[in-house]
BAPA-126360 format. One line per field, with one value per atom (N, C-alpha, C): x, y, z. Coordinates in nm, 3 decimals. Layout:
xx	[X	...]
yy	[Y	...]
zz	[Z	...]
This chain:
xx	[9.535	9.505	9.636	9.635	9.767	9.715	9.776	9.704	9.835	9.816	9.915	9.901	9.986	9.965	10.090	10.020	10.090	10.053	10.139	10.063	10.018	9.985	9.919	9.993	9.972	10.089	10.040	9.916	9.869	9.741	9.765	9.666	9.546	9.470	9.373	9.327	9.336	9.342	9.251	9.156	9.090	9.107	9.169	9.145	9.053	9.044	8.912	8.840	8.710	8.706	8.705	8.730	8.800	8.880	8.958	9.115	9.091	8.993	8.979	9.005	8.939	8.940	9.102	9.163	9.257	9.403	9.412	9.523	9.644	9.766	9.882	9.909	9.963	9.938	10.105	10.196	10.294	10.332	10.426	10.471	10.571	10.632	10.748	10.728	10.856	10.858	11.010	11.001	11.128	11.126	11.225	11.230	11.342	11.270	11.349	11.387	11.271	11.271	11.211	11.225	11.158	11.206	11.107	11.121	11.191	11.316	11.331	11.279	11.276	11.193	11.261	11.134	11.222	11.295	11.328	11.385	11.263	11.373	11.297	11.302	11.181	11.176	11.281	11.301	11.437	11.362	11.399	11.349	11.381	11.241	11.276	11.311	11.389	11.410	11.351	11.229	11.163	11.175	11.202	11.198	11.029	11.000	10.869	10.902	10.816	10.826	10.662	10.654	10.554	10.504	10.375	10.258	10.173	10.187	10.105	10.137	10.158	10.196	10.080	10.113	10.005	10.018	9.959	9.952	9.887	9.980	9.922	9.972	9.857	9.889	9.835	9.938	9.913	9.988	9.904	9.946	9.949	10.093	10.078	10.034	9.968	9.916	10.069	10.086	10.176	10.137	10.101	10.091	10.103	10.007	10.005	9.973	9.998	9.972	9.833	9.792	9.683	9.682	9.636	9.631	9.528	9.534	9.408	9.513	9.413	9.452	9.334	9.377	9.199	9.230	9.314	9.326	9.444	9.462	9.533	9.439	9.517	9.468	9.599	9.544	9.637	9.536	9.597	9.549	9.566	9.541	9.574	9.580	9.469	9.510	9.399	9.499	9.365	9.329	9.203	9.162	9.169	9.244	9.236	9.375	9.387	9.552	9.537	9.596	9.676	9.844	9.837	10.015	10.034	10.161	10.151	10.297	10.346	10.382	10.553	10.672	10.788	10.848	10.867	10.986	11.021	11.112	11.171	11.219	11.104	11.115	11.142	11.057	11.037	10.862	10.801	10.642	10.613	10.514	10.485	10.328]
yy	[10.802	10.665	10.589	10.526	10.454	10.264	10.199	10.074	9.969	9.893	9.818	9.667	9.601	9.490	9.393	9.264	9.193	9.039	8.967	8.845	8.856	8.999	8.931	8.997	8.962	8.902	9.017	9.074	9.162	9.264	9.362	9.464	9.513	9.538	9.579	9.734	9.821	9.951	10.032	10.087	10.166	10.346	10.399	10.508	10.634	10.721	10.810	10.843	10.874	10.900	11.047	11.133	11.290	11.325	11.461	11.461	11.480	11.533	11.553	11.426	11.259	11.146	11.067	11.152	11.049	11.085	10.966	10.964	10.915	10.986	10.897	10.799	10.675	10.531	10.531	10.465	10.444	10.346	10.258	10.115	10.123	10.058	10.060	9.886	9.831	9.719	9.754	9.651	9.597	9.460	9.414	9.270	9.282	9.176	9.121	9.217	9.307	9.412	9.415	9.367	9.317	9.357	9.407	9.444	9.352	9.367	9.273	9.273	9.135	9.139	9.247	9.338	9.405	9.515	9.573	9.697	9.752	9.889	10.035	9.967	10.038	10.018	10.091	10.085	10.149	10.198	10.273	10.370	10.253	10.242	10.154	10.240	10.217	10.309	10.234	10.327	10.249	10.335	10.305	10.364	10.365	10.478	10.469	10.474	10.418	10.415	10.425	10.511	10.495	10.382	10.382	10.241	10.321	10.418	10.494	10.664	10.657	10.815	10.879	11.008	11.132	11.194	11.205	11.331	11.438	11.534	11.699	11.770	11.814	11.863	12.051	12.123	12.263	12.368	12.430	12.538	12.684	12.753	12.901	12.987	13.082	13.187	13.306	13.362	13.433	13.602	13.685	13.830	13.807	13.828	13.889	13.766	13.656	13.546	13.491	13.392	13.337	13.206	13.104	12.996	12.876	12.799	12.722	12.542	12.506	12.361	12.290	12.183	12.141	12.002	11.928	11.789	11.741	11.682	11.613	11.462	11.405	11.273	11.179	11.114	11.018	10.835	10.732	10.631	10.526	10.426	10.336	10.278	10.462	10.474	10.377	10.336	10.206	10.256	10.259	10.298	10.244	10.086	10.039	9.917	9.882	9.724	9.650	9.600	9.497	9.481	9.555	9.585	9.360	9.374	9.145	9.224	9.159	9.211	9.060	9.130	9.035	9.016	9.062	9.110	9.206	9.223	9.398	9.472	9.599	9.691	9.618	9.537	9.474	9.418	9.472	9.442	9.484	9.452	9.490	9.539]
zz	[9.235	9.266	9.282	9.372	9.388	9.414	9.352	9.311	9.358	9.418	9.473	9.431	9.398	9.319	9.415	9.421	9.495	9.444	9.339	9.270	9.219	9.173	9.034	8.910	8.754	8.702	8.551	8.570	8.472	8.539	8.444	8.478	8.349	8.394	8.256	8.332	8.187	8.256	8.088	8.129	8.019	8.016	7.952	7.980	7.988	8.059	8.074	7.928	7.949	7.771	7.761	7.890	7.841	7.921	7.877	7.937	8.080	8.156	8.293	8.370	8.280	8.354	8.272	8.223	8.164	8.239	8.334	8.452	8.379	8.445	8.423	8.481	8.435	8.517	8.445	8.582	8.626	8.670	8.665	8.702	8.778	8.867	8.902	9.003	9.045	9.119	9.143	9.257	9.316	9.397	9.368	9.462	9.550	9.689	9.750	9.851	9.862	10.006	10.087	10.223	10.336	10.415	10.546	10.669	10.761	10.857	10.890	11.024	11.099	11.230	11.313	11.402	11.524	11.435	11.350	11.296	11.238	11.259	11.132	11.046	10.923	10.783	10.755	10.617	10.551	10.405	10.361	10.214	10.148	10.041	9.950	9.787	9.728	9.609	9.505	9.442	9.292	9.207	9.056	8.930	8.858	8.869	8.806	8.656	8.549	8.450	8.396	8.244	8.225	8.149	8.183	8.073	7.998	7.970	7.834	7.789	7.718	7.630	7.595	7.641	7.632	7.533	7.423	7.301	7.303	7.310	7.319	7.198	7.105	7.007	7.042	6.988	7.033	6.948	6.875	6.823	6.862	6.854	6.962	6.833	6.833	6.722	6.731	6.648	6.619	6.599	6.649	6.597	6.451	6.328	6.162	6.132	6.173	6.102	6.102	6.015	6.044	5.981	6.092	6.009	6.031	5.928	5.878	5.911	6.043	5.992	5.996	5.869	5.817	5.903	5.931	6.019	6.090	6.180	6.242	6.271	6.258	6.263	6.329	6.446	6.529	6.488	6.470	6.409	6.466	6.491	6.605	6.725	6.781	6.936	6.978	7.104	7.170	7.295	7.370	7.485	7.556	7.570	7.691	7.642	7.724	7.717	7.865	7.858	7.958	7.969	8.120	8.136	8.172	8.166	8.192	8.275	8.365	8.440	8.414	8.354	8.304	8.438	8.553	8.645	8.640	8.765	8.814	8.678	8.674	8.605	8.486	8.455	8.261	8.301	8.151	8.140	8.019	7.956	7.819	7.796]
């Protein structure tokens, strides 16, 4: 999905509720790049940055060993925010 934002100043974004629907969502901006009349476009260079962290918890099994984990527990996590959009490449 590629989502193009022009004026407006925040985003509200929920994430999938399983890993098949849970996308990486990416930010990036730049100002003050415009086509000028009558010319080629010119490459615009953007820094993508991310707006949410992925947790992958994974244990590799070992030949002889065996093991028991009774929990992992992550606390806090929220399913959905609002990116607010500060200026070039700043947002919270």
């Amino acid at each position: 999905m590629v989502l193009l934002i022009k004026d407006i100043l925040s985003l509200l974004y929920t994430v999938g509720n399983t890993a098949a629907l849970q996308k990486d969502l990416v930010i990036a901006s730049v100002a003050n790049a415009q086509k000028k009349t009558n010319e080629a476009a010119t490459d615009v260079s953007l820094t993508f940055k991310h707006a949410l962290t992925q947790v992958n918890i994974e244990v590799t099994k070992e030949a002889g060993y065996t093991y028991t984990i009774s929990k992992v527990e992550l606390t806090g996590i929220k399913g959905s925010g609002t990116f607010t959009y500060a200026g070039v490449n700043a947002g919270t």
